[in-house]
Backbone of each chain as ProteinMPNN parsed JSONL, in Angstrom:
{"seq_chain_A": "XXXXXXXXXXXXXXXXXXXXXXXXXXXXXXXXXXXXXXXXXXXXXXXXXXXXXXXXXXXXXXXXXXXXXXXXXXXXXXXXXXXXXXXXXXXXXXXXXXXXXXXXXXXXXXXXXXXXXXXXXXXXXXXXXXXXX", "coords_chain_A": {"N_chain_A": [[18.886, 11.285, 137.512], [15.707, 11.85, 137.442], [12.046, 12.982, 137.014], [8.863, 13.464, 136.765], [6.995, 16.158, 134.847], [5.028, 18.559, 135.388], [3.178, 20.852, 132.55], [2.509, 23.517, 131.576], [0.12, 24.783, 129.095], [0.107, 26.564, 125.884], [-2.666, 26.654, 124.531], [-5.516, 25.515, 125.94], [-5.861, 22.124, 126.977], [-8.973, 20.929, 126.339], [-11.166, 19.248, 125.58], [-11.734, 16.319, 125.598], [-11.984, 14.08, 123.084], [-10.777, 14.862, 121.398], [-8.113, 15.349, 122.31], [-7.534, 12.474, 122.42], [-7.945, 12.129, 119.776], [-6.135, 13.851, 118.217], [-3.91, 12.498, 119.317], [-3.95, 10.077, 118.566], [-3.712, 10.716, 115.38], [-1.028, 11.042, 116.166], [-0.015, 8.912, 116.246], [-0.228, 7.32, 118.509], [-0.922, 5.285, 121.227], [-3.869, 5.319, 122.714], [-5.048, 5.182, 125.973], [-6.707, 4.947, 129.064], [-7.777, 6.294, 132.195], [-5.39, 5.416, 133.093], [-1.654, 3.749, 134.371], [1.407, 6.161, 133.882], [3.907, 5.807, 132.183], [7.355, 6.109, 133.542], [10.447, 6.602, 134.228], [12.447, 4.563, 135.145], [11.044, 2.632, 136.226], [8.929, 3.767, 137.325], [5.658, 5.647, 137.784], [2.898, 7.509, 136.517], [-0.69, 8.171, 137.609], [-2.795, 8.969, 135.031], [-5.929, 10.059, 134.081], [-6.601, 10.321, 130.872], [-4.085, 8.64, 128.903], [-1.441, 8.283, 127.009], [0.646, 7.14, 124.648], [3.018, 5.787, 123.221], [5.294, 3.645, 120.315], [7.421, 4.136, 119.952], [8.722, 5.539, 122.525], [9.989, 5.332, 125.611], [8.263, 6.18, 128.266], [5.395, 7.155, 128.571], [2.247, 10.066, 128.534], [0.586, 11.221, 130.775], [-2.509, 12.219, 131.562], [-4.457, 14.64, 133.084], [-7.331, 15.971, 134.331], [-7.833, 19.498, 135.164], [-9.931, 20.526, 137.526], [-10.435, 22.902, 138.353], [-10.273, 25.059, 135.966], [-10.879, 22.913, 133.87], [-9.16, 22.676, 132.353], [-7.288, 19.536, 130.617], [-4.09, 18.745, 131.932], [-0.934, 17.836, 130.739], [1.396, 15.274, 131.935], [4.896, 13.827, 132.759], [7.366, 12.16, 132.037], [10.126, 13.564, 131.16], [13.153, 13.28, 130.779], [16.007, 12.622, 128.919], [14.429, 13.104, 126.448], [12.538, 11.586, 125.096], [9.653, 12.018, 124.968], [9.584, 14.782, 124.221], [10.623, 14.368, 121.164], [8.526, 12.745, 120.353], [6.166, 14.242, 120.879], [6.58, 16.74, 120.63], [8.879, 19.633, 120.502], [12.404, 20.798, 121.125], [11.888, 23.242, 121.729], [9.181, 23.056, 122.898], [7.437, 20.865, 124.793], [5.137, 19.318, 124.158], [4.532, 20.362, 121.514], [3.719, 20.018, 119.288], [1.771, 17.922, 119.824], [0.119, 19.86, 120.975], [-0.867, 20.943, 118.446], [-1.801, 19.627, 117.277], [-4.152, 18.928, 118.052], [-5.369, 21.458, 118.405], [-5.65, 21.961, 116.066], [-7.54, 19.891, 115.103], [-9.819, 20.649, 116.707], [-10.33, 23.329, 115.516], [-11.162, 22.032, 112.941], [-13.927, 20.492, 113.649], [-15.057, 22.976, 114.669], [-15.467, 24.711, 112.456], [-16.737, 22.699, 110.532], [-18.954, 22.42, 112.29], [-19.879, 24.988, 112.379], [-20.425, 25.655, 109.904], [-18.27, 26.269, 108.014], [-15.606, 26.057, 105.154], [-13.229, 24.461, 105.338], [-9.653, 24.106, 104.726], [-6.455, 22.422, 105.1], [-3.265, 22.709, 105.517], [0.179, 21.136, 105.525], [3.176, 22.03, 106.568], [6.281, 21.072, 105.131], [8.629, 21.427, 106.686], [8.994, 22.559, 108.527], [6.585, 21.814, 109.894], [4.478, 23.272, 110.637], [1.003, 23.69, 110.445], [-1.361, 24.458, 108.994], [-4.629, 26.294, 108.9], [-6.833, 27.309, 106.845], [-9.943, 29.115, 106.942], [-13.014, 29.832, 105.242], [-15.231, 31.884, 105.75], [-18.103, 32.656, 104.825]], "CA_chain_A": [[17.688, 11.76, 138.205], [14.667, 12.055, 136.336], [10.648, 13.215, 137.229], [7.142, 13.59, 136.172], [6.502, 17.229, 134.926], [3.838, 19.09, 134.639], [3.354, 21.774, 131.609], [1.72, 24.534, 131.514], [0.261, 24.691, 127.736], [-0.571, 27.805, 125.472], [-4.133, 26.705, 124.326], [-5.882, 24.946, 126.813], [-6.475, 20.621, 125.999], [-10.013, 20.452, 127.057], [-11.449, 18.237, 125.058], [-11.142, 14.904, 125.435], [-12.313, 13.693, 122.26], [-9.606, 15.875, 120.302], [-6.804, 14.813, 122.796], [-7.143, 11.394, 121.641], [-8.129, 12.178, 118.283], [-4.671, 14.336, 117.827], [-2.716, 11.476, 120.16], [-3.776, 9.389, 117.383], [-2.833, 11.17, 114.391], [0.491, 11.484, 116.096], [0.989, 7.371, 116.16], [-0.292, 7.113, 119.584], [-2.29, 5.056, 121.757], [-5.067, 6.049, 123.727], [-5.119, 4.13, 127.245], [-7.814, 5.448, 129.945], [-7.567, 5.473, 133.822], [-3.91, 3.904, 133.395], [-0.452, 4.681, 134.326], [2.013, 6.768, 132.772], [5.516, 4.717, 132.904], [8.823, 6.83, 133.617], [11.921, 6.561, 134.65], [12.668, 3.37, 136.327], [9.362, 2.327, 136.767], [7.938, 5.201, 138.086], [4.734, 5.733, 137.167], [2.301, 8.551, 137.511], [-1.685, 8.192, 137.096], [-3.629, 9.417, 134.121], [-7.094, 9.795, 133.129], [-6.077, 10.138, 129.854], [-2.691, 8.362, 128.929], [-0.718, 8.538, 125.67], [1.638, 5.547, 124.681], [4.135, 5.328, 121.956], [5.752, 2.211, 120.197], [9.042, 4.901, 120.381], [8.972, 5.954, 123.542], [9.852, 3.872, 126.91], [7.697, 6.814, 128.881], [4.108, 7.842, 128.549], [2.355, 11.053, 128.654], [-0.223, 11.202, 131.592], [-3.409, 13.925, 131.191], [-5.39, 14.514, 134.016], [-8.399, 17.652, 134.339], [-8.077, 20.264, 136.281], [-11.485, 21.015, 137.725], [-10.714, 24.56, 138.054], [-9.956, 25.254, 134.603], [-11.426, 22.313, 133.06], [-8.129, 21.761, 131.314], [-6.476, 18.612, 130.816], [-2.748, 19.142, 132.268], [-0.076, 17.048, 130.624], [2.51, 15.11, 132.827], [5.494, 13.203, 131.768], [8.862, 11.991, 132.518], [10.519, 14.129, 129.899], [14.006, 12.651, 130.568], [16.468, 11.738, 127.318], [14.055, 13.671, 125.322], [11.57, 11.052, 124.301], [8.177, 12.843, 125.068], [9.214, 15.731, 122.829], [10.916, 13.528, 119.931], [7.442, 12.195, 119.782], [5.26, 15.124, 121.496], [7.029, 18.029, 120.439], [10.083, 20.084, 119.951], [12.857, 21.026, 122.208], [11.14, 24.406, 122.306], [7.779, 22.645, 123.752], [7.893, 19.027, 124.819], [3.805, 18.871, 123.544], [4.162, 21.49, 121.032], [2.828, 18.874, 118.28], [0.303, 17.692, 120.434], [-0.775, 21.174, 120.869], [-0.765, 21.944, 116.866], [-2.058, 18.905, 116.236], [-5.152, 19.16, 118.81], [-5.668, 22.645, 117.529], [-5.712, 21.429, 114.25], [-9.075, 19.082, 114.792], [-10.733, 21.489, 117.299], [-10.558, 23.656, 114.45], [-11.84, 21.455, 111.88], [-14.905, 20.122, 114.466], [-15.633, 23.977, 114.884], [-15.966, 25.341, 110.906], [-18.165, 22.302, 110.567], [-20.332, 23.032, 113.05], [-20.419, 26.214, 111.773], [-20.794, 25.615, 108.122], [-17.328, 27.032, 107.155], [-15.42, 25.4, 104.617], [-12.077, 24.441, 105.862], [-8.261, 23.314, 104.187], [-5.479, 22.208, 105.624], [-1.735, 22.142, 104.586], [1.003, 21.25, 106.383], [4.393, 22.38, 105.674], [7.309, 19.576, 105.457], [9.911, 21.738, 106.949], [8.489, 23.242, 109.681], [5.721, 20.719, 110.509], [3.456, 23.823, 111.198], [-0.262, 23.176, 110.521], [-2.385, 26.002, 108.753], [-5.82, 26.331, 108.522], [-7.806, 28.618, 105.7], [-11.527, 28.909, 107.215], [-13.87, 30.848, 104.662], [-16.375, 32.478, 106.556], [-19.758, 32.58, 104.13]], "C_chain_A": [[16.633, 12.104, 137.161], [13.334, 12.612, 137.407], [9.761, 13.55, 136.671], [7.13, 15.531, 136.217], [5.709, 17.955, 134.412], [3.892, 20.61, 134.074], [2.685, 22.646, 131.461], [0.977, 24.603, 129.706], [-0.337, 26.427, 127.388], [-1.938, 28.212, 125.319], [-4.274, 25.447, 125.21], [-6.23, 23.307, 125.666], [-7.991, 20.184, 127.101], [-11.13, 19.882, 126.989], [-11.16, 17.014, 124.508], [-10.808, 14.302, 124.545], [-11.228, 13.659, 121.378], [-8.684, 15.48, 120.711], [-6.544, 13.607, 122.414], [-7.288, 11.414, 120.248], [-6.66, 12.319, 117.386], [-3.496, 13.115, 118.28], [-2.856, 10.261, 118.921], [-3.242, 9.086, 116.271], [-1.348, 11.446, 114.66], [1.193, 9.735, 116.135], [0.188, 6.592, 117.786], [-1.264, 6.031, 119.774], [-2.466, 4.964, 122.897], [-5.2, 5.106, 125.287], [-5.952, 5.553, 128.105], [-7.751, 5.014, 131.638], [-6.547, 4.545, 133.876], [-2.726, 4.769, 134.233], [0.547, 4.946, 133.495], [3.38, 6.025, 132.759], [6.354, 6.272, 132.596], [10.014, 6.415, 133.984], [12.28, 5.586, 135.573], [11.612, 2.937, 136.9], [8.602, 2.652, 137.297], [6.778, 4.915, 137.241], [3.506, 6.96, 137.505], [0.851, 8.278, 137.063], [-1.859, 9.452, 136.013], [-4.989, 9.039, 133.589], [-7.49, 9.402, 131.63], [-4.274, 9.434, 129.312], [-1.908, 7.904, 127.556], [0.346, 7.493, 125.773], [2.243, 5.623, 123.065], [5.56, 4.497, 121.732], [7.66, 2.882, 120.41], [9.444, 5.389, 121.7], [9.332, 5.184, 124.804], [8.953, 5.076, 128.163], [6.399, 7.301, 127.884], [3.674, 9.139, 128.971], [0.981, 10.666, 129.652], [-1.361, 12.644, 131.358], [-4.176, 13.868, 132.218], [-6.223, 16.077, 134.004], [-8.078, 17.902, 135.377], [-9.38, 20.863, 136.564], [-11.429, 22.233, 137.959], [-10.85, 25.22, 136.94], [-10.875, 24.15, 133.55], [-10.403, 21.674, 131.812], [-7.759, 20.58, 131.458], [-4.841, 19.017, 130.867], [-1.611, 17.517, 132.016], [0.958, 16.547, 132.115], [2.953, 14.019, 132.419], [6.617, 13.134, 131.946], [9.787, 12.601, 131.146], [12.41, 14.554, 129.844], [14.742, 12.318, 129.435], [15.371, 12.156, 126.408], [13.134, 13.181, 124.533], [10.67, 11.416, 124.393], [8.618, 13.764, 124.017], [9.763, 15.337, 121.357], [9.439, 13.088, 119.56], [6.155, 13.509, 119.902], [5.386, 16.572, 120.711], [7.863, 18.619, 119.785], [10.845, 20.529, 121.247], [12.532, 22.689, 122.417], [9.722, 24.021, 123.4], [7.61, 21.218, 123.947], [6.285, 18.393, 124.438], [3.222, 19.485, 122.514], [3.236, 20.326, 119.569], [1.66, 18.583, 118.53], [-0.759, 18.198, 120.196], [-1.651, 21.84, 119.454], [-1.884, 21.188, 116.281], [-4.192, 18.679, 117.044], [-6.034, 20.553, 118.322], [-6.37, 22.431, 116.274], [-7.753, 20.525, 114.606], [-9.879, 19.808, 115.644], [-11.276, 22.327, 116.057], [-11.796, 22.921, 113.656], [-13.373, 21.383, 112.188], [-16.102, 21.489, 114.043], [-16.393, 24.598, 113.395], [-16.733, 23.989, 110.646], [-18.781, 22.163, 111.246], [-21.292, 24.317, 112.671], [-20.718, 26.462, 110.555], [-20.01, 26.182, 107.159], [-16.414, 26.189, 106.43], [-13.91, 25.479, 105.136], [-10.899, 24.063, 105.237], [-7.016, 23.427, 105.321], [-4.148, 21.655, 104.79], [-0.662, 22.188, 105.725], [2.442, 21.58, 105.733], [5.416, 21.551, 106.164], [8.36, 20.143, 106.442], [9.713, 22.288, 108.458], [7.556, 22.673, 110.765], [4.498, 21.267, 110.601], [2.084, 23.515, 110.342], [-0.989, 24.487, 110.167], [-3.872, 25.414, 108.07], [-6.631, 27.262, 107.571], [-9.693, 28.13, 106.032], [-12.213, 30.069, 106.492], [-15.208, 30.792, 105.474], [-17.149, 33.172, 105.082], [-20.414, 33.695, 104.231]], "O_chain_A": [[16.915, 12.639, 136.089], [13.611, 12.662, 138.605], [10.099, 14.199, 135.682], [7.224, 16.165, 137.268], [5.563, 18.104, 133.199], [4.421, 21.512, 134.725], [1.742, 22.152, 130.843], [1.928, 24.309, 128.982], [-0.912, 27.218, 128.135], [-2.467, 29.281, 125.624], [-3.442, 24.541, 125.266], [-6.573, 23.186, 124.489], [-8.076, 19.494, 128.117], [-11.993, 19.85, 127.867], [-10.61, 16.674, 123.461], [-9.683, 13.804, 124.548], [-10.819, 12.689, 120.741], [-7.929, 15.053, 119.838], [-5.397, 13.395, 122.022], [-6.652, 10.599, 119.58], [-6.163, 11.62, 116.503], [-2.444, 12.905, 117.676], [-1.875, 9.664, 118.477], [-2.634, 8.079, 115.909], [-0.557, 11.904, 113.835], [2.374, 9.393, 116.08], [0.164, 5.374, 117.963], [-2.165, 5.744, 118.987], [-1.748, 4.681, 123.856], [-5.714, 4.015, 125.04], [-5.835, 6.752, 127.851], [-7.7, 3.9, 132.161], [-6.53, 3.416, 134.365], [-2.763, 5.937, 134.618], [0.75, 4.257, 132.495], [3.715, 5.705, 133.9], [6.104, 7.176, 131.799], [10.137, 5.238, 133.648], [12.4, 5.851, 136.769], [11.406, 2.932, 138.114], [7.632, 2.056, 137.768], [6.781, 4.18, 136.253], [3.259, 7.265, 138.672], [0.897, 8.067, 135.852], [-1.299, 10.547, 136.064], [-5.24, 8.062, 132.883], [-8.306, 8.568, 131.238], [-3.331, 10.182, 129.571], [-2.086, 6.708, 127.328], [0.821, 7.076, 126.828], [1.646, 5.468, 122.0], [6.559, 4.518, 122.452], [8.676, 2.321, 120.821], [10.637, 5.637, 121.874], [8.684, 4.14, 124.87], [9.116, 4.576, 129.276], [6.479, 7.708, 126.725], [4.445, 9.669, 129.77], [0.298, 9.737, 129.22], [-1.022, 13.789, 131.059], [-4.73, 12.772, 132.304], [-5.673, 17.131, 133.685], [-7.954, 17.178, 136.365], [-9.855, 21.696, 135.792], [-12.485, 22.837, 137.776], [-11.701, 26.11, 136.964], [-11.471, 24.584, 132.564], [-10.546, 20.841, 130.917], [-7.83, 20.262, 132.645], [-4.354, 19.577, 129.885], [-1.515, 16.527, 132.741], [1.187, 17.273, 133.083], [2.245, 13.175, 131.87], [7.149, 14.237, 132.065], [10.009, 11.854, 130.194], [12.941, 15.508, 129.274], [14.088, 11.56, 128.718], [15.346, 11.455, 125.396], [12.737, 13.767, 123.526], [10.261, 11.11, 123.273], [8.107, 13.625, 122.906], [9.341, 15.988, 120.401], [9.184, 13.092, 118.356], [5.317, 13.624, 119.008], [4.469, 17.291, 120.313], [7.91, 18.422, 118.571], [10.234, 20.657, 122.307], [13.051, 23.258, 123.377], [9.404, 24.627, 124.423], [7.7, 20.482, 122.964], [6.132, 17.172, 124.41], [2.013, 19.464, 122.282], [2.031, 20.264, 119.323], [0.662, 18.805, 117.844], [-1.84, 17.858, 119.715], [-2.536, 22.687, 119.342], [-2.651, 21.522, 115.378], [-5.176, 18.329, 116.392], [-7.206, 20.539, 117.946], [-7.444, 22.755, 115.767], [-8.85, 20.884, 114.179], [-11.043, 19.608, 115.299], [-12.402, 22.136, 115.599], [-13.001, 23.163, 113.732], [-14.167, 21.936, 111.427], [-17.216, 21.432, 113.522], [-17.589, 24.87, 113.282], [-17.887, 24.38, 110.467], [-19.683, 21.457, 110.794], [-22.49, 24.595, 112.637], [-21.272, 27.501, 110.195], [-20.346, 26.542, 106.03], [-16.24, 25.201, 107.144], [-13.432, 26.596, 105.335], [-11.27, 22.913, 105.005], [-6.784, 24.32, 106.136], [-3.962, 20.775, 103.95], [-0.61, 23.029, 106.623], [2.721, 21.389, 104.549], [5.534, 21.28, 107.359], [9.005, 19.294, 107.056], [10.579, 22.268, 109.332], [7.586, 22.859, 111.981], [3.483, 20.572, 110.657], [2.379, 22.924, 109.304], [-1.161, 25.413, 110.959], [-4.141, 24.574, 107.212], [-7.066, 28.203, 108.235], [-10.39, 27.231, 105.561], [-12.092, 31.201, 106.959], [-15.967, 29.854, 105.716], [-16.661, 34.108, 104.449], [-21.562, 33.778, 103.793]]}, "seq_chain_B": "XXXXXXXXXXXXXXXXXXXXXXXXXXXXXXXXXXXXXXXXXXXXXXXXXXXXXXXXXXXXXXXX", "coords_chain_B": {"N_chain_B": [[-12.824, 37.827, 99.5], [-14.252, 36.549, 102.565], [-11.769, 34.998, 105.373], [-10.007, 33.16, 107.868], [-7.339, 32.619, 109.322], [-5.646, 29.853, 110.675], [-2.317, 29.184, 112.207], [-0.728, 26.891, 113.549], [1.877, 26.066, 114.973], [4.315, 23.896, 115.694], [5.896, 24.28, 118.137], [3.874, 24.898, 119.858], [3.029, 27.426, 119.396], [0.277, 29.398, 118.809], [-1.284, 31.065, 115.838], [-3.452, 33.047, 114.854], [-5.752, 35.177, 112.261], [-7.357, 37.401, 110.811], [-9.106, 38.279, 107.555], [-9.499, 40.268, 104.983], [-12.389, 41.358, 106.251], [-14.849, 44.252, 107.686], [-14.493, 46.308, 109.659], [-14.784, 45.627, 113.128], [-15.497, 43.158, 112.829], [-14.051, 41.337, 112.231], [-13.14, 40.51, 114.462], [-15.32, 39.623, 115.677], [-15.542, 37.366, 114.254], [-13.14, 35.959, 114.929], [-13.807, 35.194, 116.851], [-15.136, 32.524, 118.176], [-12.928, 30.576, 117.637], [-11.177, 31.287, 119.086], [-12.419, 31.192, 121.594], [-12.849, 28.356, 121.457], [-10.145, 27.162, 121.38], [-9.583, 27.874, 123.66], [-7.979, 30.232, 124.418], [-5.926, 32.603, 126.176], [-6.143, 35.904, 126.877], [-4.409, 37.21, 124.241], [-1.892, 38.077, 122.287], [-2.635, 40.828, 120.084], [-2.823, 42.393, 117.333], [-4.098, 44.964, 115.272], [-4.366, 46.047, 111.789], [-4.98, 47.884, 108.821], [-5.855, 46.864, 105.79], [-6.465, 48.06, 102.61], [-8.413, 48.876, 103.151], [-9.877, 47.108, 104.222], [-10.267, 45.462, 107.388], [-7.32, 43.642, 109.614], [-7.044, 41.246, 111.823], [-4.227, 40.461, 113.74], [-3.063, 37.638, 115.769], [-1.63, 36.048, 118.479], [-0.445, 33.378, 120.633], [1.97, 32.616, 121.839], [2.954, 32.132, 124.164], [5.032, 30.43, 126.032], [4.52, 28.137, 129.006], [6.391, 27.095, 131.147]], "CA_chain_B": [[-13.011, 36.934, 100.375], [-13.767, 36.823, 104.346], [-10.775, 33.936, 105.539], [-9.569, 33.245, 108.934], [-5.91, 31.885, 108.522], [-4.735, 29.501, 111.906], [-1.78, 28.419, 112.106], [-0.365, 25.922, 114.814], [3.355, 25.575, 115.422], [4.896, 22.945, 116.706], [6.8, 25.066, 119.594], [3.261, 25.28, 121.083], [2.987, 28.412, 119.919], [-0.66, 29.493, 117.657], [-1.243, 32.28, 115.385], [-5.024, 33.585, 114.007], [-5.851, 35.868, 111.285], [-8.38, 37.38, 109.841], [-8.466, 38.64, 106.698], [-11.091, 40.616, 103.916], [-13.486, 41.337, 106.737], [-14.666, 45.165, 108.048], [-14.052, 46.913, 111.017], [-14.889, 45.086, 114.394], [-15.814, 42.067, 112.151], [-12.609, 40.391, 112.65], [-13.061, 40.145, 116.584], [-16.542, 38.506, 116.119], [-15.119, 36.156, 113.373], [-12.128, 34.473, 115.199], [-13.769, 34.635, 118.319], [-15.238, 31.525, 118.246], [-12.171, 29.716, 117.8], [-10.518, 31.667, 119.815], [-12.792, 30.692, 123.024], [-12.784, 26.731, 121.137], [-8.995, 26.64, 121.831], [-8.705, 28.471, 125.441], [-6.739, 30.99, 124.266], [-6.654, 33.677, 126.921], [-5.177, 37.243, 126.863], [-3.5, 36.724, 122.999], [-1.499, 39.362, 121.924], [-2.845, 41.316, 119.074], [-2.012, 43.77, 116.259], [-4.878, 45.295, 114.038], [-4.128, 46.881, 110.777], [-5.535, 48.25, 107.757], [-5.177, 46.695, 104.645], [-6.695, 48.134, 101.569], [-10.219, 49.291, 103.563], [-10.237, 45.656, 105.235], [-9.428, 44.959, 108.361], [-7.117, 42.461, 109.597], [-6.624, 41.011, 113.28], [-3.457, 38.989, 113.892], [-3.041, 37.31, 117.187], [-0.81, 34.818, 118.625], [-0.968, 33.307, 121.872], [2.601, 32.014, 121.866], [3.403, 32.294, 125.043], [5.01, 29.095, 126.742], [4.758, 28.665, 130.611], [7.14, 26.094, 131.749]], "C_chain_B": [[-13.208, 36.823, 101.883], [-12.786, 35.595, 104.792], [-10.37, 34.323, 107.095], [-8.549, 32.48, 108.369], [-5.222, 31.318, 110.055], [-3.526, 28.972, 111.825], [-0.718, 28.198, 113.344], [1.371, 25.22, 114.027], [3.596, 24.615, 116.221], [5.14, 23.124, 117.899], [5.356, 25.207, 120.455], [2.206, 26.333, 120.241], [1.112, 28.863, 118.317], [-0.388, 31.488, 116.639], [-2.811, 32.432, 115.009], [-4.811, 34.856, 113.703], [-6.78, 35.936, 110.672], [-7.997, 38.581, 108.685], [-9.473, 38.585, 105.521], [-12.289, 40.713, 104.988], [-13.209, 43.252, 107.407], [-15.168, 45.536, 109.09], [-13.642, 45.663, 111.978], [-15.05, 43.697, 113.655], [-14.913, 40.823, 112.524], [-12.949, 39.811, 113.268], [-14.264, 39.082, 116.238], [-16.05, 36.715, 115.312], [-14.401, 34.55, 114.232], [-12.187, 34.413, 116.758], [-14.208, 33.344, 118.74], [-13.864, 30.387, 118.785], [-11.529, 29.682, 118.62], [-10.815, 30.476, 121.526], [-12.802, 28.808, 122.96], [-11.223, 26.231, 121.438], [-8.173, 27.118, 123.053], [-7.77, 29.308, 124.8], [-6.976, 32.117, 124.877], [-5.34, 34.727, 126.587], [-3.9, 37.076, 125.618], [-3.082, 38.328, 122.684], [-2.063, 39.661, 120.695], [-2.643, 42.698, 118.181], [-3.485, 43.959, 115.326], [-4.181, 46.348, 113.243], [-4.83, 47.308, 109.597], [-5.015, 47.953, 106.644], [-6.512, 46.903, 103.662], [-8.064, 48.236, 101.952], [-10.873, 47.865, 104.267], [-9.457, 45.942, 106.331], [-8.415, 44.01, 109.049], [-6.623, 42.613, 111.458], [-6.061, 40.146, 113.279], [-3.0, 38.648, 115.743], [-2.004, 36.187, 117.241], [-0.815, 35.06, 119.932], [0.329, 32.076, 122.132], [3.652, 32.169, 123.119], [3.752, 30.839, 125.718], [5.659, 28.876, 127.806], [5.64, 27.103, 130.607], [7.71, 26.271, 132.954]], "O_chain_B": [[-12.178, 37.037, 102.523], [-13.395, 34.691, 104.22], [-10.384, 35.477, 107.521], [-8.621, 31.833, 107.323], [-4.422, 32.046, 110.642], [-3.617, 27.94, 111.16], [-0.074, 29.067, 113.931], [1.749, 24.44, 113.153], [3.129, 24.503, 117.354], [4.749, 22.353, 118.775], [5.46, 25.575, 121.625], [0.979, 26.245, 120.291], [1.14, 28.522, 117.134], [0.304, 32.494, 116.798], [-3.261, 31.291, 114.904], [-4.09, 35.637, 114.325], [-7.255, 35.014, 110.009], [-7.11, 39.433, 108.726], [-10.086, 37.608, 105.089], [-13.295, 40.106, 104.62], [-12.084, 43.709, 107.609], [-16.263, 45.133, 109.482], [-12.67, 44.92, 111.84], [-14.367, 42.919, 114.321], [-15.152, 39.704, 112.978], [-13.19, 38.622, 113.06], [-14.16, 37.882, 116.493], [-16.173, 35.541, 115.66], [-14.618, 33.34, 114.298], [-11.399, 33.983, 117.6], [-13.652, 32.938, 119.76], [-13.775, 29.691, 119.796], [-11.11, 28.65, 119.145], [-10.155, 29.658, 122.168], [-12.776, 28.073, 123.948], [-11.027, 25.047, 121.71], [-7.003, 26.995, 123.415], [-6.624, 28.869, 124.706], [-7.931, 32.807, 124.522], [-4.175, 34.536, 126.239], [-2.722, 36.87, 125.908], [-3.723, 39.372, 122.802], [-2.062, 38.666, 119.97], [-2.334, 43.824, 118.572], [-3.879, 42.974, 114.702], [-3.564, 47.297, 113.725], [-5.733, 46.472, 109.58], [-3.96, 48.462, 106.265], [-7.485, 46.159, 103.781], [-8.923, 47.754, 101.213], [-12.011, 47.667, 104.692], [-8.348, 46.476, 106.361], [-9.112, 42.995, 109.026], [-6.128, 43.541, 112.099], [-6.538, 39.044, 113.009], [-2.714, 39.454, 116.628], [-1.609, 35.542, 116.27], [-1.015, 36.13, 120.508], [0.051, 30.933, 122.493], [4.873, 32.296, 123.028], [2.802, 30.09, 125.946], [6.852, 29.129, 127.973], [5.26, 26.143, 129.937], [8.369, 25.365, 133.465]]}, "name": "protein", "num_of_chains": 2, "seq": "XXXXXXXXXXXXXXXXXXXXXXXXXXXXXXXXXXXXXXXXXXXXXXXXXXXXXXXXXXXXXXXXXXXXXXXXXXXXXXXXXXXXXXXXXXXXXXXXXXXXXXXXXXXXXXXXXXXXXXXXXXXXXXXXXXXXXXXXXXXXXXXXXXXXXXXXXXXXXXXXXXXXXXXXXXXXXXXXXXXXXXXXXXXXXXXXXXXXX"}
């Protein structure tokens, strides 16, 4: 038995731009107004739709017009969404880090702050040092 | 130095930090980013280090 589920996230994905930007940097690709494949040929729409050459399921993103978020959804079955997405703590926690990560960046140059980034091998986590001027 | 310090976990889960800035300073600092990555109702800790302030937050809460 398998199904499409949808995730609640910590920081909201509500920029488009960044969702594919990060879906990128994670290997991905970007498909628009498609469907998401799952589990026996299920399939669920997405505005946004995430595709990897490892995965046999896609990640579906659609906005919520209340919020304005984009809300993952995703046959997250056998574990391939978070092998590629995540961790078995968060099945988009990558996503999330890695979305973070270029919102960030976007933001201190907008703002004129000088930014670094290091990632750490062991952990994967993603730190930012923004000097504020 | 004034420094904001983010850092994004895999699990989801974020952290922000500021750090060399005084008093209320903090709050205005990493609010930006704050409201740039939806992060609502983040838990936070202020402390005093060395006549700086520092505000650490994390917003590692994950709804499933």
């Amino acid at each position: 038995m398998s199904h499409f589920t949808k995730t609640e996230l910590p920081i909201q994905l509500k920029d488009a731009a960044m969702i594919k930007k990060a879906a990128q940097k994670l290997g991905c690709e970007v498909l628009e107004n498609a469907e998401a494949r799952g589990w026996r040929g299920q399939t669920h729409f997405g505005e946004i739709v995430l595709r990897h050459k490892n995965s046999p399921y896609d990640v579906a993103l659609i906005k919520n017009k209340k919020t304005g978020a984009y809300e993952p959804i995703a046959d997250l079955y056998g574990g391939h969404i978070e092998n590629i997405f995540g961790t078995s703590e968060h099945p988009y926690g990558k996503l999330i880090a890695r979305y973070g990560a270029e919102k960030t960046k976007k933001l201190a140059q907008v703002l004129g702050y000088a930014v670094t980034e290091t990632v750490d091998p062991k952990t994967g986590t993603i730190t930012h040092k923004v000097v504020i001027q | 130095m004034r420094e904001i310090i983010i850092k994004y976990h895999p699990d989801g889960s974020v952290d922000v930090e500021a750090e060399g800035f005084v008093g209320g300073e903090c709050l205005q600092a990493t609010a930006p980013f704050e409201k740039a990555l939806g992060i609502e109702n983040p838990k936070r800790k202020m402390k005093q280090e060395g006549g700086s302030s520092v505000a650490a937050r994390t917003a590692n809460q994950i709804h499933q």
